[in-house]
C-alpha positions in Angstrom: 34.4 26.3 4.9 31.4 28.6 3.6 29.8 25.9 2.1 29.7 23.9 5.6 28.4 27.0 7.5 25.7 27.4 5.3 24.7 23.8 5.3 24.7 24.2 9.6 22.7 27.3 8.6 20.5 25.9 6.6 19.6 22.9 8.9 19.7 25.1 11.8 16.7 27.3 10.0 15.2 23.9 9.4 14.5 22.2 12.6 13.5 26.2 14.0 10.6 26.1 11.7 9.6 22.6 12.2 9.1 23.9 16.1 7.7 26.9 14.8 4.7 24.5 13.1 4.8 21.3 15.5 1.7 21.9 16.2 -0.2 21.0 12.3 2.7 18.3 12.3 1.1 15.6 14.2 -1.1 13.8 11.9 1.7 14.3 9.3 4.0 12.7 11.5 1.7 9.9 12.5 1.6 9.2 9.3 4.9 8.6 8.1 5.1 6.7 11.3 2.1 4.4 10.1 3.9 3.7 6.8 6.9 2.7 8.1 5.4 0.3 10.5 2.8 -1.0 7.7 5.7 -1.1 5.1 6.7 -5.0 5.7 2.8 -6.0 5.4 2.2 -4.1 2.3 5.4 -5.4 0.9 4.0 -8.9 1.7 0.7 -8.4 0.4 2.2 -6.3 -2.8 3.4 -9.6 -4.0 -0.2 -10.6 -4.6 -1.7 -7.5 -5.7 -0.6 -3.9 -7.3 0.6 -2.1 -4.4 -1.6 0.8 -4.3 -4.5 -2.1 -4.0 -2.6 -3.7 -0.8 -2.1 0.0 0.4 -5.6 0.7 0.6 -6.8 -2.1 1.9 -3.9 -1.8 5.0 -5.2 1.8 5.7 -8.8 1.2 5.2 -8.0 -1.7 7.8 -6.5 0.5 10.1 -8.7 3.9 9.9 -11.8 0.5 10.6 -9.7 -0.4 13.6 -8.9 3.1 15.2 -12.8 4.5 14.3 -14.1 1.7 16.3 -11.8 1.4 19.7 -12.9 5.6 19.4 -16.6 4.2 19.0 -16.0 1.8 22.0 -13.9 3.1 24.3 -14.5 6.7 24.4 -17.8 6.7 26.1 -16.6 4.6 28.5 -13.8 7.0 29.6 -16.2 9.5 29.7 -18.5 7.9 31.8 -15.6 6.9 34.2 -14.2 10.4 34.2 -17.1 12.2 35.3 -18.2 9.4 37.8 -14.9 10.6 39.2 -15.0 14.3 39.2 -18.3 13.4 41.0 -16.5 11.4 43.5 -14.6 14.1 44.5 -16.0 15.8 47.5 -16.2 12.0 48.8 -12.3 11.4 48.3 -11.2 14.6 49.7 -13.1 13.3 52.9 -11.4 10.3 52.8 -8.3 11.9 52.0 -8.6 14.2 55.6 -10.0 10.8 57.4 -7.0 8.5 56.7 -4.8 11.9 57.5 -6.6 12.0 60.6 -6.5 8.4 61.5 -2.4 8.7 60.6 -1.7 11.4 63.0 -3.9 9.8 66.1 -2.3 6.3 65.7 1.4 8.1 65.3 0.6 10.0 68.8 1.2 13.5 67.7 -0.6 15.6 70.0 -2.4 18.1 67.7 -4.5 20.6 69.0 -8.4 21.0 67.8 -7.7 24.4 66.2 -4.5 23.4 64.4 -6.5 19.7 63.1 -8.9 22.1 61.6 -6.2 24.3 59.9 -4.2 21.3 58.3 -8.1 20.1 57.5 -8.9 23.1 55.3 -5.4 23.0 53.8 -5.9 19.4 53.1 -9.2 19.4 51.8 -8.5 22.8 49.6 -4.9 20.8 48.2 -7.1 17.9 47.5 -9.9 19.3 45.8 -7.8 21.7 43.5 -6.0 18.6 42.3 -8.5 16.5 41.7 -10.9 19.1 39.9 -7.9 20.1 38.1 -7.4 16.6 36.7 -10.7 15.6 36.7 -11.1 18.4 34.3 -8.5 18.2 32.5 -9.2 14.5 31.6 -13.1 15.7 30.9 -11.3 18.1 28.4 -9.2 15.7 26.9 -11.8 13.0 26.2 -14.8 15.0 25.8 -13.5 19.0 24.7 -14.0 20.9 21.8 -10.3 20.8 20.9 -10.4 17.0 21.5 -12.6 16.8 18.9 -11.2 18.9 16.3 -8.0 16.7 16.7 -8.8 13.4 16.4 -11.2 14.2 13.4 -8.2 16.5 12.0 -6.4 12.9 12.8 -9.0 10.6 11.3 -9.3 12.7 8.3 -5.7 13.9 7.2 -4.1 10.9 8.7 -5.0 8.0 6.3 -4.4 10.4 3.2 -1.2 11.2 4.2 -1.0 7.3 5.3 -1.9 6.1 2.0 0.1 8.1 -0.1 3.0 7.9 2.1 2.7 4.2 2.2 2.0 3.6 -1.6 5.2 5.7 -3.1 7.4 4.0 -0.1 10.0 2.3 -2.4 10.1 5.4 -4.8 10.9 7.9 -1.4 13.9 5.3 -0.5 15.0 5.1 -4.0 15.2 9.5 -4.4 16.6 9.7 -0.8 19.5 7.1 -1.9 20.2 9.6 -5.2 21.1 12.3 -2.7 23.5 10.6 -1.2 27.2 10.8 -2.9 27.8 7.8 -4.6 31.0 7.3 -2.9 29.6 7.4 0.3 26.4 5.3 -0.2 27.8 2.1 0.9 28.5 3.5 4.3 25.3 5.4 4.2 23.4 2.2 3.1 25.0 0.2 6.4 24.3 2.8 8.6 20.5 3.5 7.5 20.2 -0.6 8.0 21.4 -0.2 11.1 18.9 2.6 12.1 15.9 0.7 10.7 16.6 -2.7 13.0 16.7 -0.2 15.8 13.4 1.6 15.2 11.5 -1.5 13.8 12.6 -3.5 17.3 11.8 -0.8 19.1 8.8 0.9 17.8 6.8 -1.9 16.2 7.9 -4.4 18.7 7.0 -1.5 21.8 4.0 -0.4 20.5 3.0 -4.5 20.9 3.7 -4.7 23.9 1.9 -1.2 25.0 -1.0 -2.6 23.3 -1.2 -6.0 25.0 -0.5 -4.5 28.2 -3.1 -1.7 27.7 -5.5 -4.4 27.3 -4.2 -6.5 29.9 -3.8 -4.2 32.9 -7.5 -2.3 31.6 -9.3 -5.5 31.7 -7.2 -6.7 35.5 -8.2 -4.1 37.3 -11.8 -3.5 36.0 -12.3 -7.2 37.2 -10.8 -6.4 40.2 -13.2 -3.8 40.4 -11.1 -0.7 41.1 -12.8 2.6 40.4 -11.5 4.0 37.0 -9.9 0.6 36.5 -10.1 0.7 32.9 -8.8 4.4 32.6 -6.0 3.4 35.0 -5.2 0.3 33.2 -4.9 2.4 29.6 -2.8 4.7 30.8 -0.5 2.1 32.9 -0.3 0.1 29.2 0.5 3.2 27.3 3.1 4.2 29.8 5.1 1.2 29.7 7.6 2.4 26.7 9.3 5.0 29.7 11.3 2.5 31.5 10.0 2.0 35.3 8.5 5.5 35.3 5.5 3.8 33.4 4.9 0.9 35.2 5.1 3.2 38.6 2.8 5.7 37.8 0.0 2.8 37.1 1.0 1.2 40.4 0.9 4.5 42.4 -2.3 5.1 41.0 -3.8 1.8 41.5 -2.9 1.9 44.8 -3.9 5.9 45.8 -7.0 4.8 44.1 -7.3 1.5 45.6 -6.9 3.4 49.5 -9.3 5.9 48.5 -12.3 3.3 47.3 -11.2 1.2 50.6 -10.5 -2.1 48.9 -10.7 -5.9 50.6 -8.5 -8.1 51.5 -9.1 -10.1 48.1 -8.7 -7.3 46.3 -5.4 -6.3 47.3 -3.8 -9.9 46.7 -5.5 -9.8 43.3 -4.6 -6.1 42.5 -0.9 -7.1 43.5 -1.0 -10.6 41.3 -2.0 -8.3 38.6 1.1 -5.8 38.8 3.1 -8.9 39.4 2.2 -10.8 36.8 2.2 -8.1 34.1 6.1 -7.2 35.3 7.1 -10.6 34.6 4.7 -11.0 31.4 6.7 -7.7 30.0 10.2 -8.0 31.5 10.2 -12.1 30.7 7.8 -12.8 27.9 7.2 -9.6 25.6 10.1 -7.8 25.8 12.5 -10.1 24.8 10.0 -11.5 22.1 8.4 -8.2 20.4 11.9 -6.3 21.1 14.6 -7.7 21.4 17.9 -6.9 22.4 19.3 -5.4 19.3 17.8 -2.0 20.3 20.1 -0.8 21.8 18.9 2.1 23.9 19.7 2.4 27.0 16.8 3.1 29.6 18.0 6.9 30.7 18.7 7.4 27.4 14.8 6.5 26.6 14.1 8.8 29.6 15.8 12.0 28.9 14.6 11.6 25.4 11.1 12.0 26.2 11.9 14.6 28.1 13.8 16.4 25.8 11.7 15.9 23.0 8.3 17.2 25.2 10.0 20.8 26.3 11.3 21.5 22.6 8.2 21.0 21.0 5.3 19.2 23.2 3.4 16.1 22.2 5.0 16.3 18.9 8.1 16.0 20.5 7.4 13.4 22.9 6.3 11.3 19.9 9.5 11.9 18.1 12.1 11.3 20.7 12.4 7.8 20.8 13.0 7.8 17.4 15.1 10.6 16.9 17.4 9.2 19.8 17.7 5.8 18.1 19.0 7.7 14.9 21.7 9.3 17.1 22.7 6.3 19.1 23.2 4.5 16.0 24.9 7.8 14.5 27.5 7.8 17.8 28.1 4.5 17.4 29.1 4.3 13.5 31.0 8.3 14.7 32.9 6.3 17.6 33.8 3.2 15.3 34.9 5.4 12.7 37.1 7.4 15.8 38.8 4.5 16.9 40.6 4.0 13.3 42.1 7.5 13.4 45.6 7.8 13.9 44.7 10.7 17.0 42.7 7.5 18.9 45.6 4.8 17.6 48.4 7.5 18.9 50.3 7.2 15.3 51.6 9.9 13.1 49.8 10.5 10.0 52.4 10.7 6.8 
């Protein structure tokens, strides 16, 4: 009984100090996360070469990759974001306008001095959000902090990445020796169980983020919506939270697309687009990259990523899809393992 209060102790103390320091975790996280997703094509490509060889060349392949959508796309966002914050004494304008119009086509009969009042409250609403979030994303892309990260990412990232990836089958094989040996053929089925649930989800999601990213970024900048690319990204991105994801894109695409007073045309393509990428996803790459072996249940995603973002941030938002697929497969063994007892059967135990 001591010895199991001490172990609760213990792990208690251990997920308080990993709070306590979520924020230098991140690039550490990242990348044990990058190993694991790399794992199967350094395996492949260990068959031809020494392993640390085929480890270097995956992470020098990726650090190439992620240096050069930076190179690429970050100016870009930059140039849409402060075109935006720009814009903004122009949208607040058209923000009161469309009010305006709203309330004289309803037939509310508002007097001159109580237009101007809801016109001040309007325009000062308005302007305080969209400074505040036309700053923010100016911070984001463009801040001090901002850049301190991502080189802190692009510099302790790939070591960790590398060395991570290269000792891979030696970090399985120690974690295995922990494990009592009487209890490692369990453990073994239940950790197989836990990696076809994060490998469909994670590597098969982040897929179909990507693809979408790309798809919905280069839709509506052909469309020719203002911060269509930025839109599109974040619509992509978005798509692992189940509906809230693909909403927030639409809802923005269309505030956006009132705003910037759109055609005709437009609209029917900017709807085709939305459309089309809802059936691409829900039809085509879902099914394809994912699967259904994932077993996770959208509310379950939902409440997970909240969780994870009010116990420790961005650190934690990054971490709760995995840590909830580790407990839903955890329940699920726990519940199997339940319904044997002789308390679920309704026998009496000799």
């Amino acid at each position: 009984m001591n010895k199991t209060i001490a172990l609760w102790c213990c792990l208690a103390l251990i997920i308080w100090f990993v709070i306590q320091i979520s924020g230098i975790l991140l690039p550490f996280v990242l990348g044990f996360i990058f190993a694991y997703a790399l794992n199967p094509v350094v395996k492949k490509m260990s068959k031809k070469m020494p392993r640390g060889a085929a480890t270097g060349l995956a992470v020098c392949g990726l650090t190439i990759l992620t240096i050069l959508l930076i190179l690429i796309l970050v100016p870009v966002l930059q140039t849409q974001v402060m075109d935006f914050i720009v814009k903004i004494p122009n949208l607040v304008s058209l923000i009161w306008e469309k009010m305006r119009n709203l309330l004289t086509y309803t037939g509310h009969h508002v007097s001159e001095q109580q237009l101007t009042q809801l016109s001040e409250s309007v325009s000062e609403t308005a302007l305080t959000v969209f400074q505040g979030l036309g700053g923010a994303l100016r911070r984001i892309i463009s801040g001090s902090v901002a850049f301190f990260s991502v080189v802190s990412l692009l510099l302790i990232t790939p070591v960790v990445l590398f060395y991570v990836l290269r000792d891979w089958p030696k970090i399985i094989s120690k974690t295995k020796e922990i494990v009592p040996m009487k209890k490692r053929s369990k453990m073994e089925e239940i950790v197989s169980d836990i990696n076809t649930t994060l490998a469909g989800f994670i590597r098969g999601q982040a897929s179909v983020c990507l693809i979408l990213a790309i798809y919905y970024a280069t839709g509506l900048s052909l469309v020719g919506l203002n911060m269509g690319l930025l839109v599109g990204m974040l619509t992509g991105i978005l798509i692992f939270i189940p509906y809230i994801g693909y909403g927030i894109g639409l809802c923005l695409s269309v505030l956006l697309g009132l705003l910037q007073g759109l055609t005709g045309t437009q609209w029917l393509f900017l709807g085709g687009i939305f459309l089309v990428g809802q059936i691409l996803e829900g039809y085509f790459l879902t099914p394809y990259l994912v699967g259904k072996r994932v077993g996770l249940h959208p509310v379950w995603v939902i409440f997970a990523l909240l969780a994870g973002g009010m116990v420790a941030g961005p650190l934690g938002v990054l971490l709760a899809v995995p840590v909830s697929a580790v407990l839903g497969v955890l329940i699920r063994h726990l519940l199997s393992w339940y319904r044997t007892t002789a308390f679920f059967k309704g026998t009496k135990t000799k």
